[in-house]
N, CA, C and O atoms as a MOPAC input file, in Angstrom:
PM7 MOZYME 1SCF
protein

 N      4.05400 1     9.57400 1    -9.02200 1
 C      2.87100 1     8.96400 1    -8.43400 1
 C      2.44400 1     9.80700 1    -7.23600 1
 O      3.26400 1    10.17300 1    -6.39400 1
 N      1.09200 1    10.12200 1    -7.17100 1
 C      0.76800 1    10.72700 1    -5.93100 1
 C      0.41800 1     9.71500 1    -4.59100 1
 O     -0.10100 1     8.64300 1    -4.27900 1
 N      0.84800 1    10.45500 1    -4.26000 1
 C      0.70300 1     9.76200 1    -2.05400 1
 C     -0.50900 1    10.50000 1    -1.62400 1
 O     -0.80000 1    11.69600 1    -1.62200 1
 N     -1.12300 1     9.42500 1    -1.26200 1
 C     -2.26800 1    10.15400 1    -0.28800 1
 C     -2.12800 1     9.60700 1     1.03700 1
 O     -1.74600 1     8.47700 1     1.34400 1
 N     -2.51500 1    10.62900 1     1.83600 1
 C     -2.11000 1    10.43500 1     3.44800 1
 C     -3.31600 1     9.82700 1     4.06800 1
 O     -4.41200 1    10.32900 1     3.81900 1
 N     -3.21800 1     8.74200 1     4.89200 1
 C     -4.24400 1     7.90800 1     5.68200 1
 C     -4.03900 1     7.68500 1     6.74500 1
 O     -2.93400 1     7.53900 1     7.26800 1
 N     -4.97400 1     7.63100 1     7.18300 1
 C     -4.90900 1     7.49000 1     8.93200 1
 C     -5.24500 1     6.04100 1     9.27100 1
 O     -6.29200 1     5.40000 1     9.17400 1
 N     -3.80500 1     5.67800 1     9.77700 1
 C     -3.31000 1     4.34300 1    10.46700 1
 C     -2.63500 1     4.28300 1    11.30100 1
 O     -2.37000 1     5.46000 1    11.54400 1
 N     -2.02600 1     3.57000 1    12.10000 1
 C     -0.85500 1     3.90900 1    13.12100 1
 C      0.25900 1     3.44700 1    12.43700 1
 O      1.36200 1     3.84400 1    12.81400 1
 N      0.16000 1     2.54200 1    11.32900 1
 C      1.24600 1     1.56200 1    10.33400 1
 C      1.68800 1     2.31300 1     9.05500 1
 O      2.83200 1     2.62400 1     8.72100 1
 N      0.56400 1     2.52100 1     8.44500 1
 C      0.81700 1     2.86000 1     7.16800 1
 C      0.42300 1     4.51400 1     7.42100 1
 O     -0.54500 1     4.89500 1     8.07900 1
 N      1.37400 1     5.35400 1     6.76200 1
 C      1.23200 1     7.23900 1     6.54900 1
 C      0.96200 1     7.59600 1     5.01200 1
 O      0.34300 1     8.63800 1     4.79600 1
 N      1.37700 1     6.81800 1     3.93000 1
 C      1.06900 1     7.46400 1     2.78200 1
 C      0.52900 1     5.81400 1     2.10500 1
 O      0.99100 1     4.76800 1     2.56200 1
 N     -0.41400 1     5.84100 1     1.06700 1
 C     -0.52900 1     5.39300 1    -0.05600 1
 C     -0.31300 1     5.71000 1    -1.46800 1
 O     -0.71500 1     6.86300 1    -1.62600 1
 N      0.17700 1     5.18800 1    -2.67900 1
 C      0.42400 1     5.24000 1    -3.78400 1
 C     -0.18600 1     4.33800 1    -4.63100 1
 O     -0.47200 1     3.18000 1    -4.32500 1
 N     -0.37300 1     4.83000 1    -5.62100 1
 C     -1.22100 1     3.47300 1    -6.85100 1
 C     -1.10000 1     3.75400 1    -8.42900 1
 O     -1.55600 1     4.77200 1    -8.94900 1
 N     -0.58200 1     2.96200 1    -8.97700 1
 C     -0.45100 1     3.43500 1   -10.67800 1
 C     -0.94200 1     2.18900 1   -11.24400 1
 O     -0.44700 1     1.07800 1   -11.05600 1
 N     -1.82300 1     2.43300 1   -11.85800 1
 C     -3.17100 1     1.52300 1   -12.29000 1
 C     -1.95100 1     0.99200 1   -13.76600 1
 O     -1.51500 1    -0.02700 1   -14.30100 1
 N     -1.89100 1     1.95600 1   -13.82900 1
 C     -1.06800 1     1.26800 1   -15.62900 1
 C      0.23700 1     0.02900 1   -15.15500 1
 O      0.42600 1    -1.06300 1   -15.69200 1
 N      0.83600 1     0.50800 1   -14.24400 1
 C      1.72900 1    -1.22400 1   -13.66600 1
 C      1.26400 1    -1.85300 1   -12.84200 1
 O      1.71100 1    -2.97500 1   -12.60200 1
 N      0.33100 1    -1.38200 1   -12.22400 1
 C     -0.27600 1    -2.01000 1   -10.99400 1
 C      0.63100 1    -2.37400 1    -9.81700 1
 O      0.86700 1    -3.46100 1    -9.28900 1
 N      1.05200 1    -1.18100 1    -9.57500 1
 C      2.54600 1    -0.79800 1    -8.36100 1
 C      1.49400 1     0.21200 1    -7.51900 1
 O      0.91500 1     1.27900 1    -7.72500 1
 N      1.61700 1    -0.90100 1    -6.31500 1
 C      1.31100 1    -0.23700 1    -4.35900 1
 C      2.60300 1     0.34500 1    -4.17000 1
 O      3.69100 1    -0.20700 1    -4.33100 1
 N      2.35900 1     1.56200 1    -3.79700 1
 C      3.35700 1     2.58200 1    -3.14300 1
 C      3.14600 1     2.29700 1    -1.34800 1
 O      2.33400 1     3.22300 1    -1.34100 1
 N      3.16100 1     1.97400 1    -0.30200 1
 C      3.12500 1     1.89200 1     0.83300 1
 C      4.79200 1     2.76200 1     1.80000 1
 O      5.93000 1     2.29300 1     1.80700 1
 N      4.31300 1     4.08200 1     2.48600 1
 C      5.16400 1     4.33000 1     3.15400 1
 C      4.47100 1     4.44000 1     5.05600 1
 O      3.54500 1     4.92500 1     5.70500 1
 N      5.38200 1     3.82900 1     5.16800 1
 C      5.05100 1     3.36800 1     6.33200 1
 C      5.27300 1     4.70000 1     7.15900 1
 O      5.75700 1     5.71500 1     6.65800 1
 N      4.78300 1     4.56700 1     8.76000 1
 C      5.01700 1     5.50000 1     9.92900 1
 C      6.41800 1     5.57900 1    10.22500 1
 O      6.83900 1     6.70200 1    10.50400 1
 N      7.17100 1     4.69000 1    10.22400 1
 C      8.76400 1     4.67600 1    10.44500 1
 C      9.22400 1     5.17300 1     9.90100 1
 O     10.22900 1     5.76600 1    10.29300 1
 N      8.65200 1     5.27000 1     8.29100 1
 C      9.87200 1     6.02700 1     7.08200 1
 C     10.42000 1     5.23900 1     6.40900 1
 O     11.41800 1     5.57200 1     5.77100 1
 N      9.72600 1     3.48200 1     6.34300 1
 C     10.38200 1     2.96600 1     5.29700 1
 C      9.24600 1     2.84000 1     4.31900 1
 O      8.05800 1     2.99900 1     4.59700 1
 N      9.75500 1     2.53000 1     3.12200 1
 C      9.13300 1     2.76100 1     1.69700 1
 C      9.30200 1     1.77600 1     0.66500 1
 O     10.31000 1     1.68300 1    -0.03500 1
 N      7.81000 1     0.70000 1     0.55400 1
 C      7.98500 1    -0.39600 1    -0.16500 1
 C      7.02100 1    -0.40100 1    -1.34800 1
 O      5.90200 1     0.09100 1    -1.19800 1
 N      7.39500 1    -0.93600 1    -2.53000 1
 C      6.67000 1    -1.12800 1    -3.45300 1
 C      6.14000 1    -2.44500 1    -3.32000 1
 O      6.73200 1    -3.18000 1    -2.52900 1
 N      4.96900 1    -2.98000 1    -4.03600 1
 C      3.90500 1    -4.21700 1    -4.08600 1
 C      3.81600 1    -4.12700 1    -5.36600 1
 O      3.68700 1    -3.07500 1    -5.99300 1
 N      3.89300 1    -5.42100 1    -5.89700 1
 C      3.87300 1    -5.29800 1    -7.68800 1
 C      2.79900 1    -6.65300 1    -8.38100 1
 O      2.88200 1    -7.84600 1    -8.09100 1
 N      1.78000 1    -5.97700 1    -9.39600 1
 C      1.02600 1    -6.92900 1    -9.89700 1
 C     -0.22200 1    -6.73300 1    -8.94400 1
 O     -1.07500 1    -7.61900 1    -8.98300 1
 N     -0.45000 1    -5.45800 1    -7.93100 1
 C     -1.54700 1    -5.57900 1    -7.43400 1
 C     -2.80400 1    -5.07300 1    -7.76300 1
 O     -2.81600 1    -3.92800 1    -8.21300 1
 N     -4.28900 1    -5.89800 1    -7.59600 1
 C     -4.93100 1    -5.76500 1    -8.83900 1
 C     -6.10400 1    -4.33900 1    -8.16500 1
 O     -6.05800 1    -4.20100 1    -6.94200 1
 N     -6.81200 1    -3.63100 1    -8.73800 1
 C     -7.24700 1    -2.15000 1    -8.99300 1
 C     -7.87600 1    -2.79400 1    -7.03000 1
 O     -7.46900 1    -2.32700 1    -5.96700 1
 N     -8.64100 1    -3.63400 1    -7.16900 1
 C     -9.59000 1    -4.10800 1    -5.93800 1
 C     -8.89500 1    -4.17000 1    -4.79200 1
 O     -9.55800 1    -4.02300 1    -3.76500 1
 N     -7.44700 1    -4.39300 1    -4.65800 1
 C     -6.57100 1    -4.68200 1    -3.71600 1
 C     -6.32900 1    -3.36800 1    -3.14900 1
 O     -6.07300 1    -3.27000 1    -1.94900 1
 N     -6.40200 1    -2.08100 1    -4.10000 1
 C     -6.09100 1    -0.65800 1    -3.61700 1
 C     -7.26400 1    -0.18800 1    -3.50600 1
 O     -7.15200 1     0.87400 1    -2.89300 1
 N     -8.48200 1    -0.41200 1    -3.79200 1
 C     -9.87900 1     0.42500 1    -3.64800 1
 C     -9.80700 1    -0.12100 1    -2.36300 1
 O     -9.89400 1     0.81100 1    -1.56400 1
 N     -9.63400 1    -1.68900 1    -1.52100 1
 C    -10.11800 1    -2.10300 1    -0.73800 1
 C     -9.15700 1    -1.85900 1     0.39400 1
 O     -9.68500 1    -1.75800 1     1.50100 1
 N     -7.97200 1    -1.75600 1     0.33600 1
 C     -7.15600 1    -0.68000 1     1.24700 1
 C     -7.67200 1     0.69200 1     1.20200 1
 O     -7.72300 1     1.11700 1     2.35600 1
 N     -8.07400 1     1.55700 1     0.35600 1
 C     -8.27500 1     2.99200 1     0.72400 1
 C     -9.67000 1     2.51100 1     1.61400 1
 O     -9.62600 1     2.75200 1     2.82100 1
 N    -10.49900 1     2.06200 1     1.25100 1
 C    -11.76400 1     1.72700 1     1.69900 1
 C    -12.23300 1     1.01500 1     3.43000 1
 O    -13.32700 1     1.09300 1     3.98900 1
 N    -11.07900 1     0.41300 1     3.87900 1
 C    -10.73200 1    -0.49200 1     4.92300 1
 C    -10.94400 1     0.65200 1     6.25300 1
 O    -10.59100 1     1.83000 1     6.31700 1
 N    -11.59900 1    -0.13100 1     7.16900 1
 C    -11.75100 1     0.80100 1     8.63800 1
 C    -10.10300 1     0.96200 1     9.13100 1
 O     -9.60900 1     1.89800 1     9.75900 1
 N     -9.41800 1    -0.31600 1     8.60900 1
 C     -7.53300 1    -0.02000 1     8.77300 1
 C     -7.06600 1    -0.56900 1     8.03700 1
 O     -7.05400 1    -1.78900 1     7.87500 1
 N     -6.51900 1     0.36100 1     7.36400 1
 C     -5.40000 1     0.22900 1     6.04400 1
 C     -4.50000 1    -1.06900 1     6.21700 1
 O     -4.12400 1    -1.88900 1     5.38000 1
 N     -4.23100 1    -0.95800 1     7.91500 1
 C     -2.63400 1    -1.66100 1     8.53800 1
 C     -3.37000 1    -3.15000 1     7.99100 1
 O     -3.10700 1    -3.87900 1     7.03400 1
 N     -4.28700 1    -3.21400 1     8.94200 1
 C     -4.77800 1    -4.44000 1     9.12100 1
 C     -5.20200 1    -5.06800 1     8.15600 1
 O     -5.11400 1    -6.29600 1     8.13500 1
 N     -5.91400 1    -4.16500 1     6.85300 1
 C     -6.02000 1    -4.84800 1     5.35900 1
 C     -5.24700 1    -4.97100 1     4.77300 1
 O     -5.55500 1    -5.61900 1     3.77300 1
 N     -3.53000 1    -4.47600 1     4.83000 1
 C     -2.32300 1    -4.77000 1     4.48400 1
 C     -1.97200 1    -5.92800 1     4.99400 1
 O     -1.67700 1    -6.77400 1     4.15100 1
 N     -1.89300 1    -6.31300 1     6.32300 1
 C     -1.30800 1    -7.26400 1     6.91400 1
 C     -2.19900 1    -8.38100 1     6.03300 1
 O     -1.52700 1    -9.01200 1     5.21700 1
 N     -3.19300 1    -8.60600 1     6.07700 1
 C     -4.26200 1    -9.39800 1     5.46800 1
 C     -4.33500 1    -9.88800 1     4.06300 1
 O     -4.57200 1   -11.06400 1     3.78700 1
 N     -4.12500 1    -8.96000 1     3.19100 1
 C     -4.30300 1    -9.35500 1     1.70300 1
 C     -3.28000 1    -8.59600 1     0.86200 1
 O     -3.35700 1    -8.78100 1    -0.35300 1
 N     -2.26500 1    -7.70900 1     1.34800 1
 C     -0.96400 1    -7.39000 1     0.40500 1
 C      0.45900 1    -7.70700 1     0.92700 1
 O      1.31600 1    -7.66400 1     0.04400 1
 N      0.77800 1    -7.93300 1     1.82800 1
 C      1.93200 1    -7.85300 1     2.21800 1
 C      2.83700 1    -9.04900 1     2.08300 1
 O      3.98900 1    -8.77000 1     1.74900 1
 N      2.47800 1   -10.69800 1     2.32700 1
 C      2.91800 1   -11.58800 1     2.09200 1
 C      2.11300 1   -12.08700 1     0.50800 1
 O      2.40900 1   -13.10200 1    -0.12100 1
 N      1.41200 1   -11.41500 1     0.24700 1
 C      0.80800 1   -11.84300 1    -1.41100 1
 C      1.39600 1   -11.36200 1    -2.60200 1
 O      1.14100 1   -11.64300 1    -3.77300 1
 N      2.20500 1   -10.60900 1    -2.12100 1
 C      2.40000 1    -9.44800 1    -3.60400 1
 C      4.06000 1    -9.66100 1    -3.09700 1
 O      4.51800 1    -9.88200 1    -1.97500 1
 N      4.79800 1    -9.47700 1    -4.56100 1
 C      6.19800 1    -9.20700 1    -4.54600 1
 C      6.65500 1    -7.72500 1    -4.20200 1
 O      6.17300 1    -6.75400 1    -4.78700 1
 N      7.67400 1    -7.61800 1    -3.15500 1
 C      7.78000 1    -5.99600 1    -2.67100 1
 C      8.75900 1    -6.02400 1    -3.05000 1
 O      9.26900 1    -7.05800 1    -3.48300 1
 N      9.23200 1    -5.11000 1    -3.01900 1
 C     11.17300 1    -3.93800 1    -3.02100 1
 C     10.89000 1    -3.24800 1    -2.07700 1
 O      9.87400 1    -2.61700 1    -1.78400 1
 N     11.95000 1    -3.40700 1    -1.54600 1
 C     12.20400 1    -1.67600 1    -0.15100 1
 C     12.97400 1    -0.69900 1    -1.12000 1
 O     14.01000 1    -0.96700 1    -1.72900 1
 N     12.18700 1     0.62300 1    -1.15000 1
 C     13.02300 1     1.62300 1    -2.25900 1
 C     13.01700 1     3.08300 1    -1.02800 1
 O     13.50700 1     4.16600 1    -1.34600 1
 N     12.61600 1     2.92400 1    -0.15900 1
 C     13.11200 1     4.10000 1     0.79000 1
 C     13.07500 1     3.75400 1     2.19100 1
 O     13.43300 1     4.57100 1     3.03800 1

């Protein structure tokens, strides 16, 4: 999956694979969580967001099932 780098103070990389609908989110710290079942609009509207952090905090983070995988 490719990472694209965004400018946040929270979030440093994004990830997205439309075929499982798996959020890649690596954070500024260096930890690394997956979001699962999230739908195409949830990642257009994070890349799209004046802050990634703050549209994370908002509509993926307590909505979506995560794993910490780094």
């Amino acid at each position: 999956m490719d990472m694209i780098s965004v400018n946040s103070s929270a979030i440093s990389k994004v990830g997205y694979d439309a075929d499982t609908a798996t959020l890649v989110l690596e954070f500024t710290k260096g930890n690394v969580y997956e979001y699962y079942d999230v739908p195409q609009y949830e990642y257009d509207g994070l890349m799209s967001a004046e802050s990634a952090g703050s549209y994370a905090s908002k509509n993926i983070y307590k909505a979506y099932t995560q794993n910490k995988i780094g």
